[in-house]
N, C-alpha and C positions, 0 to 999 in steps of 0.2 A: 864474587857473586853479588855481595851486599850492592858494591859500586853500578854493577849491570841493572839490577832490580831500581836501582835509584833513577838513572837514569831513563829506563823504559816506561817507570812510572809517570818523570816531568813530559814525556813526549807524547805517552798517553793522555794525559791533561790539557795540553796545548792543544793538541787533537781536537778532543772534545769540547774544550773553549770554541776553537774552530769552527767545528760543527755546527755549535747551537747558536755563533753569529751570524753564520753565512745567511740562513733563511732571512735574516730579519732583517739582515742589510738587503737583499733581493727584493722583500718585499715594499721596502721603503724607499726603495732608491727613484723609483717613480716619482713620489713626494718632491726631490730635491730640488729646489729652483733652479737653474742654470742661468745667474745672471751675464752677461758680457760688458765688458768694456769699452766702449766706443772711441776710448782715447789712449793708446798707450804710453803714454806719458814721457812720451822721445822724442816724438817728431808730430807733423799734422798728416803722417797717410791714414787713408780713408777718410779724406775730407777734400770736398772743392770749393774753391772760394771765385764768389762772383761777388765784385765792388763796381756800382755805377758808375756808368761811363767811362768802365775797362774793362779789358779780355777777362773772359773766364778764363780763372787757373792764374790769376797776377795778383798777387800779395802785396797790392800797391801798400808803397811806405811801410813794410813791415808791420801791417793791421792786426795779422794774427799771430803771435806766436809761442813757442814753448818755451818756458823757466820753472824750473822748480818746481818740476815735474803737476803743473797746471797749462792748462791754455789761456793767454794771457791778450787782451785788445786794449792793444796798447797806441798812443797818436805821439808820440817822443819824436819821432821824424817827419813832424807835418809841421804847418803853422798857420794854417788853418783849417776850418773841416772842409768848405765847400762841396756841399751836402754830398759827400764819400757815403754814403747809406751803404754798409757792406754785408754778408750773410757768407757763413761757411757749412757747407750741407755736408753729412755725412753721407756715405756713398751707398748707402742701402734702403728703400724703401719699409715701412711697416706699415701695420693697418691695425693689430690689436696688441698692444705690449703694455708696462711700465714703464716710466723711466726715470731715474732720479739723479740730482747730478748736488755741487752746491756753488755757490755762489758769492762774490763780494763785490762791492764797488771800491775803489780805490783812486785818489787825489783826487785832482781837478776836473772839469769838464774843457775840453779841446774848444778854443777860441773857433766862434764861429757857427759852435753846434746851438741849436734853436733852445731859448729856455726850457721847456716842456721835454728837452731832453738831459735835464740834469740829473743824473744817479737813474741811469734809464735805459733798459736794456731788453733783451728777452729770448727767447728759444720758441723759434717759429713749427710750427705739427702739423702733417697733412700737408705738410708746403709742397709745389711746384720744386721741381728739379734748377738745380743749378745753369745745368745746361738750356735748361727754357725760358729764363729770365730773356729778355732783351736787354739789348746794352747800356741802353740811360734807366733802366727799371731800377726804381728805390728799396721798391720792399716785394717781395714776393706774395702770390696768393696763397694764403697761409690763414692759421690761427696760430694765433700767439697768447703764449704765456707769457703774459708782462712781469716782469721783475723792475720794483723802485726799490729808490731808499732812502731812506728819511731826508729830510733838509732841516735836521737839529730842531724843528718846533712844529706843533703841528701835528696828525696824523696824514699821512703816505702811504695806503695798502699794495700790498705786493701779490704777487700770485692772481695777477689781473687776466681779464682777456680781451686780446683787440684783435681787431677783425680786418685785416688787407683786402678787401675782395671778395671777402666773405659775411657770414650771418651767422647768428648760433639761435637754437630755440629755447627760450625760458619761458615756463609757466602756461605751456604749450601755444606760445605764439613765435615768430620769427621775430628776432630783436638785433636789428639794423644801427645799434649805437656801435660806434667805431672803437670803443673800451668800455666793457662793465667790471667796475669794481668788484674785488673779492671782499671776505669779513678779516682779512688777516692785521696782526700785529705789524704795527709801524716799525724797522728796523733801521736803527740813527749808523754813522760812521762807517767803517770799512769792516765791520764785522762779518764772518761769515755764515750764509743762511743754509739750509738744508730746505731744496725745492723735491716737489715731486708730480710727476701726470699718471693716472691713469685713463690708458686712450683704449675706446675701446670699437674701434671701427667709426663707423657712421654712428654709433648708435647715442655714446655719448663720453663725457671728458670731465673727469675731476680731478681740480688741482689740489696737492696739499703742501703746508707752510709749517717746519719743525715738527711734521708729524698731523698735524690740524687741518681739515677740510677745510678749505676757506672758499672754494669757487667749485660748482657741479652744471654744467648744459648738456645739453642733448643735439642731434642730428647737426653738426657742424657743415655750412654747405654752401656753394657756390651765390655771390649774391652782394650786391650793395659797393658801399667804397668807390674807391677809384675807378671801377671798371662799370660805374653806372652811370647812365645817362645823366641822369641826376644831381650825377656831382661836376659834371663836364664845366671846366672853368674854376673851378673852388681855389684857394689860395695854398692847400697843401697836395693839387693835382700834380704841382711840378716835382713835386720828389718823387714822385710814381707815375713816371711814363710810361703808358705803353701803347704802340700806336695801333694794335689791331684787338682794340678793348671790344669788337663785335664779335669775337673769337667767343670771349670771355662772358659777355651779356649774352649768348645761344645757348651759355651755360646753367643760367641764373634758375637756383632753386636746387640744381646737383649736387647731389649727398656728397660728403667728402670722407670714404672711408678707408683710405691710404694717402701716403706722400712721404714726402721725406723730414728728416730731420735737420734745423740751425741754428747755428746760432747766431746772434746778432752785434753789429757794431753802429753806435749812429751816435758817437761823439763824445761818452762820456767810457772812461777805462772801467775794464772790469775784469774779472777773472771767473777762470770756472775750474772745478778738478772732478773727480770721483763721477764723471759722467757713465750711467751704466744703464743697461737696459735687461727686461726680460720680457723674450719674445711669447707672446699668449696664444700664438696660432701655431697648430704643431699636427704630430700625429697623434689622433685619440684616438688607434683601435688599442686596445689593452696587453692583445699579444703580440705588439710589435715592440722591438728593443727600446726604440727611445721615444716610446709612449708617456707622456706626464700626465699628472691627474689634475694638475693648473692648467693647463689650456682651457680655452674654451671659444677657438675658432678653428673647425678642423684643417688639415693640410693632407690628404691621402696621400700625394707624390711623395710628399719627405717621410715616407714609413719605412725603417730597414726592418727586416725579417731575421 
């Protein structure tokens, strides 16, 4: 009897352990972020890769690829760059997330590549689809996070923004410089950085560097660059062809508040790993299942009951 009574006791207990979790995990579990990973760390699906002046979907020379469970752009099979400007997009569009991944530069810069791109790289936001590049297109319409890195002397900030085709507004006016410097710490050697965006529609974009704001704009939008009249002729127009830039200039001034995500290759190797994202737009009625209390772009369609 003692044995029975012992035993009904521990089960009782567990029970009621039970009991008094269950509420509070239900009530929290909204809370929980639901990061994803953009990269599984095996191969490159959910990724397309379009390199100037070749098919989409051709991994010319082995540009992109997976070791050691990173994504690695690598030029070991080339021998020169002959402006290969390449970009690999994830296969999904966003409009309001996170995302943070991290970063190194490593050895040399690929004979060939233009000074200005030494230790010089980036992850293009709001970009144009892979499939809509045209075929000699350098760089896609995009905001970019620029990512440098040091040249051993000197300050080299990182967590930059440059603008393909686009404009971003600071200080409430439209600012047409092709890269504005962020406040970040100069990062020397092949060490590795912890980048981050918060994107958040049209509305506006902050970058942070090991944790630090270093770069904040507002209404990211169609505008300037290559695709303006204005620059027709310039001596960096030929890495960004595109021949129906009036497409592009009908655009000028449109808000950019989706696109896709890439990342960039244009001469100098670099790696990336721990790319991950959380998606901010969701369902926000409260009584649906996978309602979060982070959102803050609603989604009705995606509400299960």
């Amino acid at each position: 009897m003692k044995t029975h009574s012992s035993l009904l006791s521990i089960l009782c207990f567990l029970f009621l352990v039970s009991a008094c979790q269950s509420p509070e995990k239900i009530s929290t579990d909204f809370q929980t972020e639901q990061w994803i990973s953009l990269f599984n760390g095996k191969d490159l699906s959910g990724w397309d890769i379009k390199i100037a002046d070749h098919p989409l979907h051709e991994n010319y020379l082995e540009t992109f690829v997976v070791e050691d469970s990173m994504i690695r752009i690598k030029y070991d099979k080339y021998e020169a760059f002959n402006d290969a400007f390449g970009h690999m997009y994830y296969e999904q569009p966003y409009s309001y997330y996170k995302l943070k991944f991290d970063y190194r530069f490593t050895g040399e810069q690929l004979k060939g590549g233009a000074t200005w791109n030494v230790r010089n790289s980036g992850i293009m936001l709001h970009s144009q689809s892979a499939e809509s590049n045209e075929y000699g297109q350098g760089f896609p319409v995009s905001v970019e996070l620029q990512l440098l890195g040091g040249l051993n002397e000197g300050e080299r900030t990182t967590g930059n923004v440059c603008t393909p085709g686009t404009a971003v507004v600071m200080d409430d006016t439209v600012n047409y410089n092709h890269c504005i410097n962020s406040i970040s710490k100069t990062f020397h050697g092949d060490q590795w950085v912890h980048s981050e965006a918060i994107v958040m529609g049209g509305e506006y974009m902050t970058f942070l560097i090991e944790g630090d704001t270093v770069l904040h704009f507002e209404k990211p939008q169609v505008g300037g660059g290559f695709i303006s009249k204005d620059h027709e002729g310039k001596d960096w127009d030929q890495f960004k062809i595109i021949n129906d830039k009036d497409k592009w200039i009908s655009k000028d001034g449109t808000i950019l508040s989706e696109g896709y995500i890439s990342l960039q290759a244009e001469s100098h190797p670099i790696d990336f790993k721990n790319i991950e994202l959380l998606n901010l737009c969701g369902c926000m009625d409260t009584k649906a299942k996978n309602y979060k209390s982070y959102f803050v772009k609603d989604d009705p369609k995606s509400c299960r009951y």
